[in-house]
Wavefront OBJ file of the C-alpha trace (Angstrom):
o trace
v 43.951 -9.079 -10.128
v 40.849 -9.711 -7.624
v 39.861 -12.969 -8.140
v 35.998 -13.079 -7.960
v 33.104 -15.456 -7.792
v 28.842 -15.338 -8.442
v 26.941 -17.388 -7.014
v 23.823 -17.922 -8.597
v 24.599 -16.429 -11.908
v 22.026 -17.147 -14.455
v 19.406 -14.193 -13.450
v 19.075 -11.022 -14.544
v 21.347 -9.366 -11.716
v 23.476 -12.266 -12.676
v 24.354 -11.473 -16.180
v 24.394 -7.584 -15.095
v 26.978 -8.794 -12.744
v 28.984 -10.754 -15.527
v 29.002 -7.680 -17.606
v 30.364 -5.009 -15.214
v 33.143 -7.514 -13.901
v 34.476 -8.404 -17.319
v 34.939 -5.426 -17.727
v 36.657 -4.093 -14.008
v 39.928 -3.373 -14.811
v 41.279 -4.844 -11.706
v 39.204 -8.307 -11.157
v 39.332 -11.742 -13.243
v 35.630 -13.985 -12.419
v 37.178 -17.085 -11.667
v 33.978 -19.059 -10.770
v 30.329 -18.804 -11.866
v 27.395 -20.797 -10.508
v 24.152 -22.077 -11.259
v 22.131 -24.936 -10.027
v 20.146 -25.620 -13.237
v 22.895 -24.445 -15.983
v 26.104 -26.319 -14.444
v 28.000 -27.637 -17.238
v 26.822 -25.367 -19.618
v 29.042 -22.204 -21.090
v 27.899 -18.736 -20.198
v 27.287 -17.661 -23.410
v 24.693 -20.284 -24.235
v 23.034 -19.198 -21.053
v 23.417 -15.608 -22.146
v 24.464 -14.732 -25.607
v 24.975 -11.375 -25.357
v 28.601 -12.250 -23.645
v 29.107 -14.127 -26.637
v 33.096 -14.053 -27.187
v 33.723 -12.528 -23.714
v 34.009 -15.550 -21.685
v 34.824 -19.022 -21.898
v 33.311 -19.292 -18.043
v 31.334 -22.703 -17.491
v 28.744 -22.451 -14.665
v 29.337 -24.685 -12.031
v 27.032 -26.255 -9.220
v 27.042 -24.621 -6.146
v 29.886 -25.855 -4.153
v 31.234 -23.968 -1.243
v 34.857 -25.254 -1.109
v 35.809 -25.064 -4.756
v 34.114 -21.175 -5.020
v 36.276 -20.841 -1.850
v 39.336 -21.940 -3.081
v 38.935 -19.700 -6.509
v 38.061 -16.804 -5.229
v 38.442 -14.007 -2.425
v 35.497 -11.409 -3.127
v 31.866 -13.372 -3.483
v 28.981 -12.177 -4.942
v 25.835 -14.183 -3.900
v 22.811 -13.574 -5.975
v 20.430 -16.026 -4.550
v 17.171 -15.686 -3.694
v 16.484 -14.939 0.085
v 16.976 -18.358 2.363
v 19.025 -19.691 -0.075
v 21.865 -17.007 0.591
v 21.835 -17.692 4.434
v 22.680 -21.412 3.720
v 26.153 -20.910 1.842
v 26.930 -17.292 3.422
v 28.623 -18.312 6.373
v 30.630 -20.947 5.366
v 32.075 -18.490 2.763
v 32.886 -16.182 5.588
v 34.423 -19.151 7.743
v 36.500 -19.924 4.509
v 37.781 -16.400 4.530
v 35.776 -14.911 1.487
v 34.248 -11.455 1.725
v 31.096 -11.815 0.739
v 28.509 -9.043 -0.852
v 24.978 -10.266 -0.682
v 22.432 -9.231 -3.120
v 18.980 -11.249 -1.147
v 17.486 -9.861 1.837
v 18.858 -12.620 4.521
v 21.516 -9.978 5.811
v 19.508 -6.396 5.537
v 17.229 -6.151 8.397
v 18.956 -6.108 11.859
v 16.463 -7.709 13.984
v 15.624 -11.421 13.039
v 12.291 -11.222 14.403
v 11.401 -8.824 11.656
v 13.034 -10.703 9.518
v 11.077 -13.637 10.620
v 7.853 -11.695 10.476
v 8.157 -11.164 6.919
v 9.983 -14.183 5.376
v 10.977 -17.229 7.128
v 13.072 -18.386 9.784
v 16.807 -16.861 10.077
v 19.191 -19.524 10.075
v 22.143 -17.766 10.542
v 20.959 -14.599 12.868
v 24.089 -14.029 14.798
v 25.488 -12.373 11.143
v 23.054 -9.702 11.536
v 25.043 -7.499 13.913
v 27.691 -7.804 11.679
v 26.446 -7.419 8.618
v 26.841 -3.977 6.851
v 24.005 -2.750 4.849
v 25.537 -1.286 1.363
v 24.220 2.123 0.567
v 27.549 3.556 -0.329
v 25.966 7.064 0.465
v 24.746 6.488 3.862
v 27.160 4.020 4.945
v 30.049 4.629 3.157
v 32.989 4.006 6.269
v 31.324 1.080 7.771
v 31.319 -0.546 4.090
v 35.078 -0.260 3.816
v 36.775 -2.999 5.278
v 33.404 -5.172 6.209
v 33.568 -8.731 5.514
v 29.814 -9.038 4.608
v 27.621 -6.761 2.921
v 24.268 -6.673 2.673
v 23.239 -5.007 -0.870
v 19.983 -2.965 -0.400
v 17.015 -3.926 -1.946
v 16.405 -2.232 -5.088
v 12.873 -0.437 -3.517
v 14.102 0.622 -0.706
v 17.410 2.987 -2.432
v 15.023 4.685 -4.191
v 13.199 5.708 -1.278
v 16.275 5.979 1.152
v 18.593 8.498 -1.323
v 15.364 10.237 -2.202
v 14.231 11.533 1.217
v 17.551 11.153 2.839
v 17.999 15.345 3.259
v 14.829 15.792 4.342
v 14.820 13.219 7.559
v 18.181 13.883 8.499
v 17.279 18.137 7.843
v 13.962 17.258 10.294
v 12.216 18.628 7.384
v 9.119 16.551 7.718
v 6.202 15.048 9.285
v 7.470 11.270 10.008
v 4.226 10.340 10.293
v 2.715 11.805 6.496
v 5.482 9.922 4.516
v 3.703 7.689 1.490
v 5.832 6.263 -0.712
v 4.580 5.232 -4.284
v 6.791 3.003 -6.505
v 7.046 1.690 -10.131
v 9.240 -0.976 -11.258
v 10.034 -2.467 -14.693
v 9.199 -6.188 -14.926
v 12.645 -7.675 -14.542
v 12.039 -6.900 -10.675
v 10.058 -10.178 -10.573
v 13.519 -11.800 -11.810
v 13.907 -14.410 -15.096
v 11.992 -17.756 -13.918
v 9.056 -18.109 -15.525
v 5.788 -16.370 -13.934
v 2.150 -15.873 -15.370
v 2.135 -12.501 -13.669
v 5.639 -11.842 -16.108
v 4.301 -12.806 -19.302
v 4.474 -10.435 -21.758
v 0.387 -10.672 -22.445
v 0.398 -9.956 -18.637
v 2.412 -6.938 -18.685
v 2.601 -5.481 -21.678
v -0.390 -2.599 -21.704
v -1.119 -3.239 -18.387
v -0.269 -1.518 -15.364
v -1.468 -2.573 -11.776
v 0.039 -2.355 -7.624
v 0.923 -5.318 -6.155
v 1.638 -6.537 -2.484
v -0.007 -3.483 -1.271
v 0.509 -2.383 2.503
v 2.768 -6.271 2.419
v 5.327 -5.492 0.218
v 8.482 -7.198 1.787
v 10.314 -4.058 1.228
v 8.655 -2.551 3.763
v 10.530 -2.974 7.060
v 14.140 -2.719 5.118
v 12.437 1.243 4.062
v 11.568 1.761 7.778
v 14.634 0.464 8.679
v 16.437 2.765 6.739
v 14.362 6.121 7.192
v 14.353 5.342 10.763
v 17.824 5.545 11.148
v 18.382 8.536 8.689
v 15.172 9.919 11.611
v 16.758 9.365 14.659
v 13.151 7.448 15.781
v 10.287 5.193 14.604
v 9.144 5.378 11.171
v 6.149 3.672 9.398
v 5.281 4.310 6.482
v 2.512 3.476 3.627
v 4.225 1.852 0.620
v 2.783 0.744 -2.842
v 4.643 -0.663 -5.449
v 3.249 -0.752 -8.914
v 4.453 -3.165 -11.824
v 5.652 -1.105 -14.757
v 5.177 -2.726 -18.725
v 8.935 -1.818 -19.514
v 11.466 -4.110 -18.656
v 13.771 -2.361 -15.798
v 13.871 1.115 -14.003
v 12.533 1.838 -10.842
v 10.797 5.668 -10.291
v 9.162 6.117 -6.413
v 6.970 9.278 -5.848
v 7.473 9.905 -1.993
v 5.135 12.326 -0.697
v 5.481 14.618 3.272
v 4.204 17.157 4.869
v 6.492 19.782 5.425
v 7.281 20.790 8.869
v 7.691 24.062 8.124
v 7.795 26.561 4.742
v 10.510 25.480 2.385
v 10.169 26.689 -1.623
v 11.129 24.246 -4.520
v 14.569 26.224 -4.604
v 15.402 25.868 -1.241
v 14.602 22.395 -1.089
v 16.393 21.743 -4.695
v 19.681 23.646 -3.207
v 19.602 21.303 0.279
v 19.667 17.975 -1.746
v 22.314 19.529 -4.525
v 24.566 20.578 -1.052
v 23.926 16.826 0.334
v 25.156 15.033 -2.888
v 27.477 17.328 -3.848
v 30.013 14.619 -3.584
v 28.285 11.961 -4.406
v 29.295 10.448 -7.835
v 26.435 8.372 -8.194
v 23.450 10.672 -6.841
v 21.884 13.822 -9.742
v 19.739 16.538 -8.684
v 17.838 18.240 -11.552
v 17.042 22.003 -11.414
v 13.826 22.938 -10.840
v 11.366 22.713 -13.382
v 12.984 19.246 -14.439
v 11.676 16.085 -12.735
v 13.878 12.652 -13.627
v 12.610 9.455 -16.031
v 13.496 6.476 -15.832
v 15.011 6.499 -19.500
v 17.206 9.219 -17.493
v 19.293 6.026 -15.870
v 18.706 3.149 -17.773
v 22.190 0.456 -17.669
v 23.677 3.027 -15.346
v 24.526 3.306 -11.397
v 23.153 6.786 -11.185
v 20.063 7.802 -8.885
v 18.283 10.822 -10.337
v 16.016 13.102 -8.188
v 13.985 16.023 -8.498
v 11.534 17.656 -6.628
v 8.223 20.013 -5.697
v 7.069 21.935 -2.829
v 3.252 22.278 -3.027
v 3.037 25.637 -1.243
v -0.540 25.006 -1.353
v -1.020 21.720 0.557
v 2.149 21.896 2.576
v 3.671 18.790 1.098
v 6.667 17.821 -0.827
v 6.881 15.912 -3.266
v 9.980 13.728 -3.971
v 10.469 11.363 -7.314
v 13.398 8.594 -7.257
v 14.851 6.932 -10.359
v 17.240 4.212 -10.750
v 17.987 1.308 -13.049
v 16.299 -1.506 -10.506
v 19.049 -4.484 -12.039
v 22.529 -1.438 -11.141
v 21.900 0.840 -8.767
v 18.785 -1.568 -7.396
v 21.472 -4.527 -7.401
v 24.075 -5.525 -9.285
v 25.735 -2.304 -9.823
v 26.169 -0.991 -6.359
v 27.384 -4.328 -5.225
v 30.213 -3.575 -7.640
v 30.528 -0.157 -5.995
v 30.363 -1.921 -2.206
v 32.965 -4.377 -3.780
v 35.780 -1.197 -4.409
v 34.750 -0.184 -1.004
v 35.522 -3.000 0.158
v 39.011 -3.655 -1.253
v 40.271 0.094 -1.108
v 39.440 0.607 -4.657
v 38.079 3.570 -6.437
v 34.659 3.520 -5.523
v 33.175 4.409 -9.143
v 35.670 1.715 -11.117
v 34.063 0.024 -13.527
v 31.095 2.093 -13.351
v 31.875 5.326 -15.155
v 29.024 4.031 -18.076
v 27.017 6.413 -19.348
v 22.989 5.446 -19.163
v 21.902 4.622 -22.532
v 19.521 6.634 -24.024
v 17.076 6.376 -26.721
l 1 2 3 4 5 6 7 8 9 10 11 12 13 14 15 16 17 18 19 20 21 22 23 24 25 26 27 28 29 30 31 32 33 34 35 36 37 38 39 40 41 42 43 44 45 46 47 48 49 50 51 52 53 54 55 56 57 58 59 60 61 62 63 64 65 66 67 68 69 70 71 72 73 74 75 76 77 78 79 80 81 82 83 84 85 86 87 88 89 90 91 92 93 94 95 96 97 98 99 100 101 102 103 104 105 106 107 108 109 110 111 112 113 114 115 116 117 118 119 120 121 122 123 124 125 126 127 128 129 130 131 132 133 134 135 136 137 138 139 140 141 142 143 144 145 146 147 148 149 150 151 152 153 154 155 156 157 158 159 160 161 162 163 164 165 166 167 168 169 170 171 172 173 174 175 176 177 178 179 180 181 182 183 184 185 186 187 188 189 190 191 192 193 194 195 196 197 198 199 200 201 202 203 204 205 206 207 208 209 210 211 212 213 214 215 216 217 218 219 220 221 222 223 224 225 226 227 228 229 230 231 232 233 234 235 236 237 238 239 240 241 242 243 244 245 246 247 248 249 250 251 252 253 254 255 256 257 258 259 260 261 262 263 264 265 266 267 268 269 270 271 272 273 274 275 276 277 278 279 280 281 282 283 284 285 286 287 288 289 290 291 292 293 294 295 296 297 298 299 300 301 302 303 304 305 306 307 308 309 310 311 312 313 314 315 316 317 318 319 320 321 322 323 324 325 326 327 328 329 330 331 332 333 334 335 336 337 338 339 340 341 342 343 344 345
């Protein structure tokens, strides 16, 4: 067995990490963390693993989650990552990082967007883990940098159309919706549930800190430069993410054509569903799953296309394609311990 350790534990990608790995058929958790819960059992942090654990979170100590395990999951929040990732690495742990210390190559961009870089010579290094667009350099890395959960929407949604040179790089708006566990467990007044609940409003408009990791991304699926105007929206359910991505067509391309390019492009892709035209995905479509849905329209009569993106923003937006990065990582069957289902009512 894989013996495995998360570090930072107690959140909602946390728990969604505890419950895929107890049940992977070829890993054992050997260590859980958690600055403000050490000493105390998982289960009275999160009862729904009642019976399934007799784990005890511990504080966050480098050497002892080092000497239990040999595949690391750190689900920190960003800065906090970059001060126990390398000494993980020097210990000889693979690491797979769920903040966004590790996703954008250039540290001034980093920088530019959330604080220093402390540990910027891992950048080079660092493989960013969108199984579907980076599948070989994931296998056999030594530290991955988990995608945010934004920014895999966008990327598998217009992935066929940048690398096809279907579009207008310079018409691409991108309109997102996320459930309110994307603002994580602490306690917020913008998370209350007389916040949320019949509400629905955008938030860090045209400064979203997703940004540059989707520009990053598109740009390389491009070839070139991409900007791009992106609005996030906070959603009164509790997870799923649906973007809307909108671009002009370069030329004319029919719903069917378009449908049958992206159905070609993930054919193999375990993780990635195309519905048939007339169908357009939900977020209900996804929920406790790692699948991405898409579907899609070409308005004939404006010239654009319209693309919509669902995933479940806690798996396929973290905790579950860190799993999948994980069996990439080891030589494993990529979709182990993910064949669930989404639920559904």
């Amino acid at each position: 067995m894989i013996k495995v350790a998360i570090v930072g534990a107690s959140g909602y990608t946390g728990v969604e990490l505890l419950r895929l790995l107890l049940n992977h058929p070829q890993v054992e958790i050997t260590c859980v963390t958690s600055r403000q819960n050490a000493g105390s059992p998982i289960s009275s942090v999160f009862p729904s693993l009642l019976g399934r654990s007799e784990l005890v979170f511990d504080p966050v100590d480098v050497e002892l989650i080092a000497s239990r395990a040999d595949v690391i999951f750190t689900a920190l929040p960003h800065k906090a990552a970059m001060a126990v990732v390398p000494d993980l690495l020097e210990a000889g742990c693979k690491v797979v990082d769920l903040s966004a210390d590790y996703r954008l190559k250039d540290a001034a961009v980093y920088e530019q967007w959330y604080q220093p870089h402390t540990s910027a010579n891992l950048l080079a290094e660092a493989v960013y883990g969108l199984p579907e667009l980076y599948r070989e350099q994931i296998r056999g890395a030594r530290l991955v940098a988990n995608p945010g959960c934004y920014p895999t929407s966008v990327a598998l949604g217009l992935a066929p159309l940048l690398q096809g040179e279907l579009v207008d790089l310079a018409s691409l708006i991108i309109d997102s919706k996320s459930g309110a566990s994307g603002a994580g467990r602490s306690a917020k007044v913008g998370s209350l549930y007389c916040e949320v609940n019949e509400g629905f409003k955008a938030y860090g408009v045209a400064s979203h800190r997703h940004t540059p990791e989707i520009e990053q991304t598109l740009a390389q699926l491009a070839g070139k430069p991409v900007a791009v105007s992106f609005t996030p929206h906070l959603l009164p359910v509790n997870r799923g993410i649906l973007s809307t991505c909108y671009a002009s067509l370069t030329g004319s391309h029919s719903t069917a054509e378009l449908i049958e390019l992206y159905q070609e492009h993930y054919r193999n892709e375990p993780f990635v569903r195309v519905h048939p035209e007339g169908e357009l995905p939900n977020v209900a479509y996804v929920r406790g799953s790692n699948y991405c849905n898409i579907g899609l329209v070409s308005d004939e009569r404006t010239g654009r296309v319209i693309v919509v993106s669902v995933i479940d923003n806690l798996l396929k937006g973290a905790a579950s394609q860190a799993v999948q990065n994980m069996n990439l990582m080891l030589d494993l069957e990529e979709d182990c311990g993910l064949q669930q289902l989404p639920l559904f009512p």
